[in-house]
VEXZAKOL-921826 format. One record per residue (C-alpha): residue number from 1; residue in three letters; x, y, z. Coordinates in pm, whole numbers, plus 50000, padded with zeros to 5 digits. Layout:
<sites>
(site NUM; 'ALA'; (X; Y; Z)),
...
</sites>
This chain:
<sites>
(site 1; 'UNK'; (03529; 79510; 58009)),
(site 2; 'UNK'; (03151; 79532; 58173)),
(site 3; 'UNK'; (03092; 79843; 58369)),
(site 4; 'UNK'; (02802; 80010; 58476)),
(site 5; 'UNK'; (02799; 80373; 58635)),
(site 6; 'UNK'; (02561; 80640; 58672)),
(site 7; 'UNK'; (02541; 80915; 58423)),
(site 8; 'UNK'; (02597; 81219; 58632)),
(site 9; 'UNK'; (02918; 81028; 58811)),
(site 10; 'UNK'; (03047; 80939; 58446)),
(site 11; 'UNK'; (02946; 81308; 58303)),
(site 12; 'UNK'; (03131; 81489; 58587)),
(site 13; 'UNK'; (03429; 81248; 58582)),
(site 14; 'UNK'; (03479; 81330; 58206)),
(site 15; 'UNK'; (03464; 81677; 58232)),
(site 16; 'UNK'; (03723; 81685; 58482)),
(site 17; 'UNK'; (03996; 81469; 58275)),
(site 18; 'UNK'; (03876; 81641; 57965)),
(site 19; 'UNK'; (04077; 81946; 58068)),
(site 20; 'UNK'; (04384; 81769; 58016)),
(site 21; 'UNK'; (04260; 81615; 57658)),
(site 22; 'UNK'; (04518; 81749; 57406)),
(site 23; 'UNK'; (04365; 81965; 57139)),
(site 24; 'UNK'; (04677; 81918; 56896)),
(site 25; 'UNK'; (04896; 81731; 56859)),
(site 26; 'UNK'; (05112; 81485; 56661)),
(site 27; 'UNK'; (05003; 81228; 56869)),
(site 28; 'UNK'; (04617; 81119; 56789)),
(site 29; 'UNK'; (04563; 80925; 57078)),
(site 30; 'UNK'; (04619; 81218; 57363)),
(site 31; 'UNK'; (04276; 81332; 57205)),
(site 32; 'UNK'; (04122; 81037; 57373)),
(site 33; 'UNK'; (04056; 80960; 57701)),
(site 34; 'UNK'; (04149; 80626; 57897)),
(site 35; 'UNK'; (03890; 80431; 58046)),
(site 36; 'UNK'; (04042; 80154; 58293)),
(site 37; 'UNK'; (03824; 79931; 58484)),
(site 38; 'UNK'; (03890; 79726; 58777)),
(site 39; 'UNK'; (03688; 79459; 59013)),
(site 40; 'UNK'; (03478; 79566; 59204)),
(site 41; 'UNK'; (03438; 79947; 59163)),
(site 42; 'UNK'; (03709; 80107; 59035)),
(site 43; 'UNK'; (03674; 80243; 58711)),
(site 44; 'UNK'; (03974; 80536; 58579)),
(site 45; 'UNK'; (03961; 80789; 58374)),
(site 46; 'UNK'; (04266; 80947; 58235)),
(site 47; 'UNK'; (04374; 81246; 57980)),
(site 48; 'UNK'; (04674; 81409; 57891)),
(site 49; 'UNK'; (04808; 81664; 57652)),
(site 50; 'UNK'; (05170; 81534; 57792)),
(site 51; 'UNK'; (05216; 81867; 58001)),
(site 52; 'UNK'; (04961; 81747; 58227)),
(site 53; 'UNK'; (04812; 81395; 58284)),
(site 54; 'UNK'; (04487; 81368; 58505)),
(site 55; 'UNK'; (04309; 81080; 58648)),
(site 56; 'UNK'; (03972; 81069; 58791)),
(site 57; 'UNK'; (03780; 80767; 59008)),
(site 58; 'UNK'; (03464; 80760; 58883)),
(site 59; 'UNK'; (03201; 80536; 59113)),
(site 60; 'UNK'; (03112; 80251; 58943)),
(site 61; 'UNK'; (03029; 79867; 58945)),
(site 62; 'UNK'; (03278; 79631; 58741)),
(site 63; 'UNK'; (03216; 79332; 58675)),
(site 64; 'UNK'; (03478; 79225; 58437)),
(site 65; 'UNK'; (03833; 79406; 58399)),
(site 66; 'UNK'; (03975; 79576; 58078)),
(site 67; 'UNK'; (04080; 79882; 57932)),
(site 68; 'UNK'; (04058; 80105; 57617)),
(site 69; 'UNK'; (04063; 80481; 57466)),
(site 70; 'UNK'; (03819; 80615; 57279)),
(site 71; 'UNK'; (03784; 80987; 57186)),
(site 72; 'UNK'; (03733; 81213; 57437)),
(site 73; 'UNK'; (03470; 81457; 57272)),
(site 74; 'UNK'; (03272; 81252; 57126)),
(site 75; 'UNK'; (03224; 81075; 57451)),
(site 76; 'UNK'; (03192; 81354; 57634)),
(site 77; 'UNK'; (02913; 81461; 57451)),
(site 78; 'UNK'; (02732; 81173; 57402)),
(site 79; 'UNK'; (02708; 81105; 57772)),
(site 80; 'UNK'; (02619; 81471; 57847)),
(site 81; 'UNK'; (02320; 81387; 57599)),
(site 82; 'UNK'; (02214; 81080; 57755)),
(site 83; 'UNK'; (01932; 81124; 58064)),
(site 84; 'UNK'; (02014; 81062; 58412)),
(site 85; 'UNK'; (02044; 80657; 58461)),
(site 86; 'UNK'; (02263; 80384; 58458)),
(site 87; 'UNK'; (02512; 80384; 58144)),
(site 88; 'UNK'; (02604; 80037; 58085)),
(site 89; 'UNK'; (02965; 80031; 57894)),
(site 90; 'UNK'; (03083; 79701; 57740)),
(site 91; 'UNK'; (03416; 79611; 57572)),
(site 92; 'UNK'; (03395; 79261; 57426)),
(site 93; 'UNK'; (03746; 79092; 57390)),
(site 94; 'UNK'; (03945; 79146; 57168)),
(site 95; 'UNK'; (03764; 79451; 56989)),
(site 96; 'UNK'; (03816; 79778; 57029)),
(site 97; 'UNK'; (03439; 79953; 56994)),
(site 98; 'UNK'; (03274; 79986; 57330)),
(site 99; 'UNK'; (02904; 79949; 57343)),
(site 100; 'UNK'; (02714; 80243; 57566)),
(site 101; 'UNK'; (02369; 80168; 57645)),
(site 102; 'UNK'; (02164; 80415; 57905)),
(site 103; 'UNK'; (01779; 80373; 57899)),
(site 104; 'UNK'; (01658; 80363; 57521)),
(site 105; 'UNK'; (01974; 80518; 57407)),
(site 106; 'UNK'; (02233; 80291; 57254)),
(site 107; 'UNK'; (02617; 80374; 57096)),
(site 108; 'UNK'; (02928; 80188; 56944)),
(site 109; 'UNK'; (03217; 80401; 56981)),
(site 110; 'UNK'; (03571; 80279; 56774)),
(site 111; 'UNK'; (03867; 80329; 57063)),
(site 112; 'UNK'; (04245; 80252; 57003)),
(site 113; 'UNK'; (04433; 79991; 57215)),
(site 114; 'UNK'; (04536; 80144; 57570)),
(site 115; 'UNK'; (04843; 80011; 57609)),
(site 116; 'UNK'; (04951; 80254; 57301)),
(site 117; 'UNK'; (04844; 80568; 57549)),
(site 118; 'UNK'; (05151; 80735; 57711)),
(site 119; 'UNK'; (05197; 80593; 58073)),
(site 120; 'UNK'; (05073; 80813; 58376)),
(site 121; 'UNK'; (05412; 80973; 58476)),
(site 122; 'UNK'; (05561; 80806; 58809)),
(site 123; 'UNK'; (05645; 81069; 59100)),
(site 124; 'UNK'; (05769; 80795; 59290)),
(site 125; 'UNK'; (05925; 80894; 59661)),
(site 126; 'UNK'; (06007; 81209; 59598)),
(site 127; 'UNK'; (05961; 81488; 59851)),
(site 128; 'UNK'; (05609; 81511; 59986)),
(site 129; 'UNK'; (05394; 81826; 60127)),
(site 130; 'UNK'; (04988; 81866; 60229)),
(site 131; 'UNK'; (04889; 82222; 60190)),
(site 132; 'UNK'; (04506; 82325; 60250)),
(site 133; 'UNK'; (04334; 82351; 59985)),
(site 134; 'UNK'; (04176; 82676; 60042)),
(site 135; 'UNK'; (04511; 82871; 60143)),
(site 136; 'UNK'; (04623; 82744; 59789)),
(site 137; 'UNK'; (04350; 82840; 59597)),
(site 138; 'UNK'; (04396; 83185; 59741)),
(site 139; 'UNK'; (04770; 83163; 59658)),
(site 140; 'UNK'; (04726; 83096; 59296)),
(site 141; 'UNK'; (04442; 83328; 59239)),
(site 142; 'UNK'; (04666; 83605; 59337)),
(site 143; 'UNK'; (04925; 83545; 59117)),
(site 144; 'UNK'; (04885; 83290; 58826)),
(site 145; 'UNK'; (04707; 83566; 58571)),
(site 146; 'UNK'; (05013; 83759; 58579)),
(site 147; 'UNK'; (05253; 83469; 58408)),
(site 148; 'UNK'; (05373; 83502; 58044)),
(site 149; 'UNK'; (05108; 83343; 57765)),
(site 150; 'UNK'; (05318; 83393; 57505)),
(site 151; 'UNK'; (05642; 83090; 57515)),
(site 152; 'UNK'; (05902; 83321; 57390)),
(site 153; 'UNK'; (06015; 83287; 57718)),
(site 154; 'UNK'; (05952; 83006; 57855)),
(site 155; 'UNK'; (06020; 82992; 58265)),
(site 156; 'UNK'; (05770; 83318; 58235)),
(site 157; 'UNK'; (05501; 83093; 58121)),
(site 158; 'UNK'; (05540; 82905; 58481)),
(site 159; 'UNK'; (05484; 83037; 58826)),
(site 160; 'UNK'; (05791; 83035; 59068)),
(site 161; 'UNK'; (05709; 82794; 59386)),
(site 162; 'UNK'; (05962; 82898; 59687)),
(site 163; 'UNK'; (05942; 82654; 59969)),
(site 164; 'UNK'; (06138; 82878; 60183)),
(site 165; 'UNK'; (06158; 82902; 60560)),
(site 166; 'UNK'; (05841; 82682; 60638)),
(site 167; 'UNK'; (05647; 82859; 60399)),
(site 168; 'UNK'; (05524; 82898; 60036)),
(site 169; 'UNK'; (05649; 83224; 59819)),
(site 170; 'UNK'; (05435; 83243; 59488)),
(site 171; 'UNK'; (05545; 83491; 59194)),
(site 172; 'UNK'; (05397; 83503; 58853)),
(site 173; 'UNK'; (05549; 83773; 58607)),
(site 174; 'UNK'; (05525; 83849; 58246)),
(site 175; 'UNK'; (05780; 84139; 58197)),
(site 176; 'UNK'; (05527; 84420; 58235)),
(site 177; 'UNK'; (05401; 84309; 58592)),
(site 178; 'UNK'; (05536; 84082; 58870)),
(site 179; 'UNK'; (05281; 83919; 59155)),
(site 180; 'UNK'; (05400; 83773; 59478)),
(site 181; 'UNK'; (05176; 83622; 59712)),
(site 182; 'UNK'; (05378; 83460; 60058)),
(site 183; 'UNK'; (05164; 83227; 60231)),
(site 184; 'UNK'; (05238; 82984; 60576)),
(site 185; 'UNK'; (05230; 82592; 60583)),
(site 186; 'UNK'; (05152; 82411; 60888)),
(site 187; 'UNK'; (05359; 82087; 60678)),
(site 188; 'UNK'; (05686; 82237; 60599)),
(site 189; 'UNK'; (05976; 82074; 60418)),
(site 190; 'UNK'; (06265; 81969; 60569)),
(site 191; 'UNK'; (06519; 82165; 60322)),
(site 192; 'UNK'; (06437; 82450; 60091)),
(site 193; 'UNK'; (06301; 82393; 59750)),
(site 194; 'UNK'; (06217; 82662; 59438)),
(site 195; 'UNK'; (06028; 82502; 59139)),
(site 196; 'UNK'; (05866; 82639; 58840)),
(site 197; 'UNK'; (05517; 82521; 58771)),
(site 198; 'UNK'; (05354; 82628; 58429)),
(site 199; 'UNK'; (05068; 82840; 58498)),
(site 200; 'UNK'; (04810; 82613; 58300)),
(site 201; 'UNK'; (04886; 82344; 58554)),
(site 202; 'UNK'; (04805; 82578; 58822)),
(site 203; 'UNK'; (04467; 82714; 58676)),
(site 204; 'UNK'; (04360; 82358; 58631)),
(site 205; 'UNK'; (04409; 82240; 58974)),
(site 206; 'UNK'; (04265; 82563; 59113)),
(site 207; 'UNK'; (03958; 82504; 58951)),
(site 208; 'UNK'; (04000; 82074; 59083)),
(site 209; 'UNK'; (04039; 82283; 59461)),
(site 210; 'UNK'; (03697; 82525; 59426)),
(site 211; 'UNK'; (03478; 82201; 59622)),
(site 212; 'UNK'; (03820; 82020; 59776)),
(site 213; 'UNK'; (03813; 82110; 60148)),
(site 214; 'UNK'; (04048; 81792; 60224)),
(site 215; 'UNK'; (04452; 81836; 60246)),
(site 216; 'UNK'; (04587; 81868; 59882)),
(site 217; 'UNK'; (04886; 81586; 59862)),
(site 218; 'UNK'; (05214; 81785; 59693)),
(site 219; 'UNK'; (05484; 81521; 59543)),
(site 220; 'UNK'; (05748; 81616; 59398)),
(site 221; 'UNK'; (05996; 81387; 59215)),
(site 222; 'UNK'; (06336; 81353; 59279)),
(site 223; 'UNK'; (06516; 81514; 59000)),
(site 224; 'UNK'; (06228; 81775; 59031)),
(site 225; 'UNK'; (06109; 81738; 58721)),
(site 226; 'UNK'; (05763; 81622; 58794)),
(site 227; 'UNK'; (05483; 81713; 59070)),
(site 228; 'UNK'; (05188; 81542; 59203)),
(site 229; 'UNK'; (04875; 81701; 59289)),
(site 230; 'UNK'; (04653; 81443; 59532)),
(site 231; 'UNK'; (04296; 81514; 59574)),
(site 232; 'UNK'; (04027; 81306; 59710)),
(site 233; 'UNK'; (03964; 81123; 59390)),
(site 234; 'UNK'; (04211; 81308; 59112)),
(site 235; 'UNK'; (04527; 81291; 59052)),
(site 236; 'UNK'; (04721; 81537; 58840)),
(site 237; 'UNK'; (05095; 81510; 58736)),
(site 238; 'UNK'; (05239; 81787; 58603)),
(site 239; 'UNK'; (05606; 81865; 58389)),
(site 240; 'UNK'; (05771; 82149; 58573)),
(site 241; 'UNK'; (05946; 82412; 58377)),
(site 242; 'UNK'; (06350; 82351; 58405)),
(site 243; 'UNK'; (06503; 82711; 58361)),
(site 244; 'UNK'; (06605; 82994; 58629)),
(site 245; 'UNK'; (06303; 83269; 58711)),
(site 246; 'UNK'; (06417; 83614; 58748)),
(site 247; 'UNK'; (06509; 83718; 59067)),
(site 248; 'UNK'; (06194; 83880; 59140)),
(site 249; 'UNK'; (06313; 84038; 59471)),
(site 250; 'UNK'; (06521; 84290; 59297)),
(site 251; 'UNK'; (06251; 84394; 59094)),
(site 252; 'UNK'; (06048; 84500; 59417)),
(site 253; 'UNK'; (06095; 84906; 59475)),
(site 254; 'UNK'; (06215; 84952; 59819)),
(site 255; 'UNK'; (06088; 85285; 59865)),
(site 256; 'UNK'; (05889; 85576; 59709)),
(site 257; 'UNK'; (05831; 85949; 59629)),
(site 258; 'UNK'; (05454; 85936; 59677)),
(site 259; 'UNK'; (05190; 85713; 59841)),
(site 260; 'UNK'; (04789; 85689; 59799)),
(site 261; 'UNK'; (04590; 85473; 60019)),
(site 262; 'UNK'; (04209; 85444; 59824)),
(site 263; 'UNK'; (03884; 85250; 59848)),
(site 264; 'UNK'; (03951; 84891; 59646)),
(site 265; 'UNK'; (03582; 84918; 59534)),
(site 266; 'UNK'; (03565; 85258; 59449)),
(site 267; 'UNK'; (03932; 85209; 59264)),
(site 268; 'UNK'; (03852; 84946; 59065)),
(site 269; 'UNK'; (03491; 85098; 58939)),
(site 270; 'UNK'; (03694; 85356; 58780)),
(site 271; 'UNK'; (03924; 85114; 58653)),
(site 272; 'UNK'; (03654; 84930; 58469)),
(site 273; 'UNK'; (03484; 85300; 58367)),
(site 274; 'UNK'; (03824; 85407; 58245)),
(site 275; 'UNK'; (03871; 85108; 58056)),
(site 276; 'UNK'; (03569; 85150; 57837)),
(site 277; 'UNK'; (03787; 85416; 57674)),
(site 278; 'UNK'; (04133; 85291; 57682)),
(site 279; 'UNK'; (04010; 84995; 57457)),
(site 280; 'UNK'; (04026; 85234; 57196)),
(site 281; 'UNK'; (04344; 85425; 57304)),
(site 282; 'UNK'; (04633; 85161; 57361)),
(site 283; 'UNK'; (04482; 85070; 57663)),
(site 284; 'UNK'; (04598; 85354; 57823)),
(site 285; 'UNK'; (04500; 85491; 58182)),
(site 286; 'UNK'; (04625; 85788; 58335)),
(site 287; 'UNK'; (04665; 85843; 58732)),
(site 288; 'UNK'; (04720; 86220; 58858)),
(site 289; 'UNK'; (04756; 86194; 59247)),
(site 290; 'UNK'; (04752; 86508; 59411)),
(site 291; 'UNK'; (04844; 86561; 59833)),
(site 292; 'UNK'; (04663; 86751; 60030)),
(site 293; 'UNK'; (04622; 87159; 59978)),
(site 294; 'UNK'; (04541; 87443; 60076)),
(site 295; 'UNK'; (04154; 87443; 59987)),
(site 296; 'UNK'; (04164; 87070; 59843)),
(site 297; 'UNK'; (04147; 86736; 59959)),
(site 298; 'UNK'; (04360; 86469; 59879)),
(site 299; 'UNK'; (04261; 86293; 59533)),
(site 300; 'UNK'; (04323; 86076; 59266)),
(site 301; 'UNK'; (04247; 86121; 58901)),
(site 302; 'UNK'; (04148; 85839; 58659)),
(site 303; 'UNK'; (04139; 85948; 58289)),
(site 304; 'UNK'; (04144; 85756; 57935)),
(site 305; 'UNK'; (04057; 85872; 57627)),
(site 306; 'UNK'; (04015; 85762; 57278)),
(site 307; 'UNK'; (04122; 85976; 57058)),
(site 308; 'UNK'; (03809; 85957; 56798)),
(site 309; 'UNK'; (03505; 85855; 57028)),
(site 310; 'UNK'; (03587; 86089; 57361)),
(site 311; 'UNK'; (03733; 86076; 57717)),
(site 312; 'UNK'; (03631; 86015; 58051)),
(site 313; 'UNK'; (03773; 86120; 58383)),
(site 314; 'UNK'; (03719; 85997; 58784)),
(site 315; 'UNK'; (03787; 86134; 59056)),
(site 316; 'UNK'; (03864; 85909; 59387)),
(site 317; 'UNK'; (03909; 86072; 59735)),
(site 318; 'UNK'; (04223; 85934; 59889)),
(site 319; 'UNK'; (04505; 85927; 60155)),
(site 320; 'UNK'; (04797; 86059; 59991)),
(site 321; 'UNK'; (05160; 86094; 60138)),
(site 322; 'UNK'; (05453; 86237; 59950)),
(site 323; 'UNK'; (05460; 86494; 59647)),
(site 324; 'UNK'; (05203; 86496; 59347)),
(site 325; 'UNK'; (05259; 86191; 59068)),
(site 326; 'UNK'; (05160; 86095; 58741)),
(site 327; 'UNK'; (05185; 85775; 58600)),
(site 328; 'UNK'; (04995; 85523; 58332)),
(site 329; 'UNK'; (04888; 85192; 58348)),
(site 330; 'UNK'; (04733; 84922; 58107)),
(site 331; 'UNK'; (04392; 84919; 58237)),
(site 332; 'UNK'; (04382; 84532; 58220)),
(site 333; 'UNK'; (04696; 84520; 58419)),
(site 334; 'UNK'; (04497; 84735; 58666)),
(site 335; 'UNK'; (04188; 84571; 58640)),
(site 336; 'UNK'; (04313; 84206; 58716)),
(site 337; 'UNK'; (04523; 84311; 59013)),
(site 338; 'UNK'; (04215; 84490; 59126)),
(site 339; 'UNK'; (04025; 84188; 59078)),
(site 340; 'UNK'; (04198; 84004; 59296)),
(site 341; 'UNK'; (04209; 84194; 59668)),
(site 342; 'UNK'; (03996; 84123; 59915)),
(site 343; 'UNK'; (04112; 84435; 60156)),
(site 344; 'UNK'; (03880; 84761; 60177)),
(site 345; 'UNK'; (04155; 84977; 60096)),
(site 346; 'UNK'; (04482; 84975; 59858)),
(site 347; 'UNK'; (04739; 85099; 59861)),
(site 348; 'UNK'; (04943; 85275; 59558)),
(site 349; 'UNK'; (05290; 85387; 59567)),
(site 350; 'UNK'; (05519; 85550; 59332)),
(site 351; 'UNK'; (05846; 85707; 59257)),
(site 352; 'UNK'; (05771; 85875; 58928)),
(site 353; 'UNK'; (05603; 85845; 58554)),
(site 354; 'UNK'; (05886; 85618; 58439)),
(site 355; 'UNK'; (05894; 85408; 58749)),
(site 356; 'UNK'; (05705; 85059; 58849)),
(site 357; 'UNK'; (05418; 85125; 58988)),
(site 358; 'UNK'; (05314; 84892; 59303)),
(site 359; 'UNK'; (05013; 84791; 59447)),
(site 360; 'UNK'; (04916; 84623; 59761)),
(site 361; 'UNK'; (04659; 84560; 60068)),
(site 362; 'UNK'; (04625; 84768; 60343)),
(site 363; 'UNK'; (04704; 84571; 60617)),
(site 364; 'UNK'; (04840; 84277; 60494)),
(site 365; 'UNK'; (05205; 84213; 60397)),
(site 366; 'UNK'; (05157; 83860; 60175)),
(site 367; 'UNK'; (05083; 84041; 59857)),
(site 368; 'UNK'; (05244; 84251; 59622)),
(site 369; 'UNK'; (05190; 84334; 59271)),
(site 370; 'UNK'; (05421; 84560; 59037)),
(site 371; 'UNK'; (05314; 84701; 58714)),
(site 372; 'UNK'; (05572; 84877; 58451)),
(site 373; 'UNK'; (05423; 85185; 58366)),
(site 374; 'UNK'; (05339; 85310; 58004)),
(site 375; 'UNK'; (05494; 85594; 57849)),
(site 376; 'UNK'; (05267; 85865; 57737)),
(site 377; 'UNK'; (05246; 86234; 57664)),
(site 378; 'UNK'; (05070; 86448; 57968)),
</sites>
């Protein structure tokens, strides 16, 4: 193998892959990366940790073919080292060290034979989909940070993908929250599809999406066991989870006793203030909101304390409906839903202190976010 490619291309196209690089496992060689080259420019690179597998086209000049792994750190940082020029790599036959030169700077680097690396999973025709990239990014931002990290559970650890109706349903939960985010596709399927796709996959691609702005290429296999994610010049295959997700639409309140419509900003400032003390008290914030009265304006309360260090205690102005409520959150719960919006105002309902608590836009009906409150004395 003779390739030569500048550094930055190489650099970026290894940091990409390396996302996918498996950091244990019982099988050494998914901690190296594939390097595949083909006449006249296309040179691969490919990781996986066998949950995901991701390929990148890294511009390039080849001028003879071949193909080898080699560790995926150590490459990665010694091309990250290297200044920006031409990297020469060279694989004589039959050996397994490549030779990196780049300027001055010169490596060997011992590889193991590619055909022992596990095959990049076939989707084959299965059902296909384009989505735009940036309605999808906004999709899994909403929801993925609410999906199980723990694998006691393991559909939780996934995020449930409804292709219902010409559109795309999204919900993420973890048993103490729930997030659904509903989006429209101009490319609907012709029948109606659910899926479970872990969460990591998701975060990975979202970050592949922050400078896509072409069509994102969906294929999914036919016993729905695999999907595709097409970019521009990366590919990334992902397991899906096989299980059945909770019926999330039950777990949606259909009505409540009391509801506060607040500032987002203002909101989540408090959050963040409140949180400073609920670190050291279970992670515990309290909400007091209080109608309209005679002499006083509608409000909402923010309070933590910890019990050794102190308290603190907000107060929002607000647009209440309903009777006076108090309920408590776990301030990162709050925080990340919160962190997410992109309305003015919020809006908070609930039906009591031992009730779900739910959060959405003003305005806009796609989102939805639940959070199980936490018991506490008052």
């Amino acid at each position: 193998m003779k390739v030569s490619c500048i550094q930055n291309n190489l650099s970026k196209g290894l940091a990409t892959v390396g996302r996918a690089v498996a950091t244990r496992s019982t099988m050494p060689i998914t901690q190296n990366i594939l390097i595949t080259a083909k006449k006249p420019s296309d040179l691969m690179l490919t990781a996986t940790n066998l949950e995901i597998t991701m390929s990148c086209q890294v511009g390039a000049e080849v001028t003879e073919d071949g193909s080898i792994t080699v560790p995926a750190r150590l490459l990665t940082e010694f091309v990250n080292s290297l200044p920006s020029d031409t990297i020469s790599i060279d694989l004589p036959s039959d050996s397994r060290t490549i030779e990196l030169k780049c300027a001055r700077y010169k490596a060997r680097i011992n590889g193991m034979d590619a055909k022992d690396f596990p095959k990049m999973p076939s989707v084959g025709d299965g059902t296909n989909i384009k989505i735009d990239p940036a309605a999808l990014r906004t999709a899994i931002s909403k929801v993925v940070f609410a999906a199980a990290t723990e694998d006691s559970r393991p559909v939780l650890t996934g995020v449930q993908a409804d292709f219902i109706d010409g559109g795309l349903t999204l919900a993420a939960a973890d048993g103490f929250r729930l997030a659904v985010y509903k989006m429209a596709l101009s490319d609907s399927l012709k029948q109606d599809m659910s899926l479970i796709i872990p969460a990591r996959s998701l975060t990975e691609l979202n970050r592949l999406l922050a400078d896509h702005e072409e069509a994102v290429d969906v294929i999914i296999n036919s016993s729905r066991s695999q999907i595709l994610f097409s970019l521009k010049d990366v590919q990334m295959v992902s397991q899906l989870i096989q299980g059945t997700f909770p019926n999330y639409n039950q777990l949606i309140p259909q009505s409540s006793n009391t509801r506060a419509v607040l500032d987002l900003a203002d909101f989540l400032r408090a959050t963040k203030s409140a949180s400073i003390f609920a670190r050291d008290g279970s992670g515990i914030v309290r909400l007091q909101i209080m109608p309209k009265a005679e002499g006083a304006d509608a409000k909402v309360m923010l309070s933590a304390q910890a019990e050794e260090l102190g308290d603190n205690v907000s107060e929002l102005d607000a647009d209440v409906e309903g009777e006076e409520a108090k309920i408590a959150f776990n301030s990162k719960y709050l925080s990340d839903v919160l962190g997410v919006i992109d309305q003015q105002k919020v809006i908070l309902e609930t039906t009591g202190s031992s009730s779900p608590g739910v959060i959405k836009p003003v305005g806009d009906d796609s989102y939805i976010h639940i959070i199980m409150p936490m018991f506490v004395q008052w």
